[in-house]
N, C-alpha and C positions, 0 to 999 in steps of 0.2 A: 555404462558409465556416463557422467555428466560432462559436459563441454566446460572446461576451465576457461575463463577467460580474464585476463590480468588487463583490469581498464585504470586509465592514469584520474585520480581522484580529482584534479583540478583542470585536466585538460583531456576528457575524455575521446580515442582515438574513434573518430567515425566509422571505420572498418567493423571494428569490434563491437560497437552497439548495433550496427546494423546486423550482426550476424545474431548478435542476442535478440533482435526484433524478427527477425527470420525463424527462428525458434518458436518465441511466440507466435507468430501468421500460422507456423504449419502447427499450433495445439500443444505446444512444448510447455513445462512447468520449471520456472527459473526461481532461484533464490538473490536476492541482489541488495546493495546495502541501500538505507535511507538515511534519514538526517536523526531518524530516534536508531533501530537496531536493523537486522536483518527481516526481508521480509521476502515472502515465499508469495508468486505471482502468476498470473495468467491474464488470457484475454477474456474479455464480456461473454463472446459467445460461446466457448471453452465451459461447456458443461461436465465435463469430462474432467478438466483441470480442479473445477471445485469439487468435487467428490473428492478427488487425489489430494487437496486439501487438507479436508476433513479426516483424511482416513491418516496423513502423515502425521498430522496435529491429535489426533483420537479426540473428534468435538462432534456434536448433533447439527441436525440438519439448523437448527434455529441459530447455528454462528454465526456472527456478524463480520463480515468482508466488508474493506472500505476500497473506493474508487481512487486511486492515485491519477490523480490528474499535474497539465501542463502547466495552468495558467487560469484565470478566474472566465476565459473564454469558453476554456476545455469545460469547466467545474461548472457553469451556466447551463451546461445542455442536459447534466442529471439532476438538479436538483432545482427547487426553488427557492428563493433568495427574498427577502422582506426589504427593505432601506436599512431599517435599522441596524437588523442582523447583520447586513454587508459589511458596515463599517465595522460590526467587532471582526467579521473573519477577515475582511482586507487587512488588517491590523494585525492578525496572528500571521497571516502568511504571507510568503511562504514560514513555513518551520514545522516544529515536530507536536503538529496538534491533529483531532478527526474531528471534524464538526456533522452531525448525526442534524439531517435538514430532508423535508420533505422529496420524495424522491419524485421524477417525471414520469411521460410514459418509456424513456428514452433505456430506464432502468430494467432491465428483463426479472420477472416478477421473483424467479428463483433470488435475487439479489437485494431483495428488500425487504424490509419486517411485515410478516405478512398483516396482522393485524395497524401498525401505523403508516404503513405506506412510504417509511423512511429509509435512508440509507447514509452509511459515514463517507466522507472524501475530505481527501486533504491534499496541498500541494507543498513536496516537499523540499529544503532546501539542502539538497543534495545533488550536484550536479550530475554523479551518472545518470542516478534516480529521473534526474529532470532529461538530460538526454534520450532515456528509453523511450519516455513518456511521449516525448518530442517527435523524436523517428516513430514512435509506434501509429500516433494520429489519434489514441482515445484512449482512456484511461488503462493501468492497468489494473486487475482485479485483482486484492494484496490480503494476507493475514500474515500479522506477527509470527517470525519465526521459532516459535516457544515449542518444543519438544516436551511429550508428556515425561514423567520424571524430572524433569529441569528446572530448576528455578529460573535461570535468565537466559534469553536468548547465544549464539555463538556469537562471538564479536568480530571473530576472523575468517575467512573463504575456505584457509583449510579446515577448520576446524567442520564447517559445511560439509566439505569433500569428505571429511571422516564418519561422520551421522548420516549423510545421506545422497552417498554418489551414484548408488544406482535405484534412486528412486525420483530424479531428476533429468531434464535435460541440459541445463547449464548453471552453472555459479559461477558469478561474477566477485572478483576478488579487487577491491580497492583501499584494500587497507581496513587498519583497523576499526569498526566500528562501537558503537553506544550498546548498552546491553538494557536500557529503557527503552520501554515500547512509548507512544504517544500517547500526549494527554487527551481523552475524549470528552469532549465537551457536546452536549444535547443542545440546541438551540431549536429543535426545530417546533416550539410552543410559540417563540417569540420570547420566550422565557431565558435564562443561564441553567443551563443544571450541570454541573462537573459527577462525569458518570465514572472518571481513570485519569488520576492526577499521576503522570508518567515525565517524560523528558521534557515537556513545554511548561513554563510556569504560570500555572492560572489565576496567580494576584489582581494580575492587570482586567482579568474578564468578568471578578465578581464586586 
């Protein structure tokens, strides 16, 4: 069974993230909310946890995971960044966008599109979400939590607990969430390409 954990939405108790980032350290797979829906996570080097992934979501090795990062300091260290592009993604974030940008060497190769070398990350405006991120020290490695048969994600931690308590090690329950996943947006040409027009609105980026 999964570790319940009831974290307060706007004032998340330090004890309780830390025990959630404890989870992750020791290869644990958490579900926990963001600023679009629930999203199901692990650590970078949690090979293991992407599999577990794939296999809960029923998707091919070629799915794309995005990097949930802290802060544009975090978000620096995997990808690279143009001037231009900066100022559109400084501008979306934080919120409930992935912007798909050249990935570093910093990216473990399983994590990136193998033929363009990219990967998505986004920093969300969610406080637990940003707390994990925070105590964890590097991104966490996320997919939408879309269940095959489902049309939209669960919006609430029970409802988590109900689909998937023992195929997890913790779910974090903060209330209600969003049942849009994020909008993903391609930049990494230098170009706009709106690849999933989702919870963020992409008027302002075309």
């Amino acid at each position: 069974m999964a570790r319940y954990l009831d974290i307060h939405p706007v004032d998340p108790q330090p004890r309780l993230i830390e025990q959630a980032v404890r989870i992750l350290r020791d290869g644990g797979l958490i579900a926990y909310p963001t600023d679009s829906c629930y999203a199901l996570g692990c650590t970078l080097d949690n090979a293991d946890g992407l599999e577990r992934i794939r296999r809960i979501r029923q998707v091919g090795q070629n799915h794309d995971f995005t990097l949930v990062c802290a802060d544009f300091a975090q978000l620096g260290q995997f990808v690279i960044i143009s001037n231009p592009v900066f100022r559109l993604v400084k501008n979306s974030t934080p919120g409930p966008y992935t912007f798909i940008l050249p990935a570093t060497k910093e990216v473990p190769r399983r994590m990136s599109h193998p033929k363009k070398k990219t990967v998505g990350v986004r920093i969300p405006e969610h406080r637990v979400a940003h707390a994990l991120v925070e105590a964890l020290g590097e991104p966490i490695v996320s997919s939408t939590l879309l269940l095959p048969g489902h049309e939209e994600p669960p919006s609430e931690g029970w409802q988590v607990q109900d689909l998937l308590d023992h195929q997890l090690e913790a779910i974090i329950d903060s209330g209600e969430v969003g049942i849009d996943p994020t909008s993903v947006v391609d930049v990494s040409s230098g170009t706009v390409e709106v690849r999933r027009e989702g919870a963020g609105d992409v008027a302002h980026l075309l």
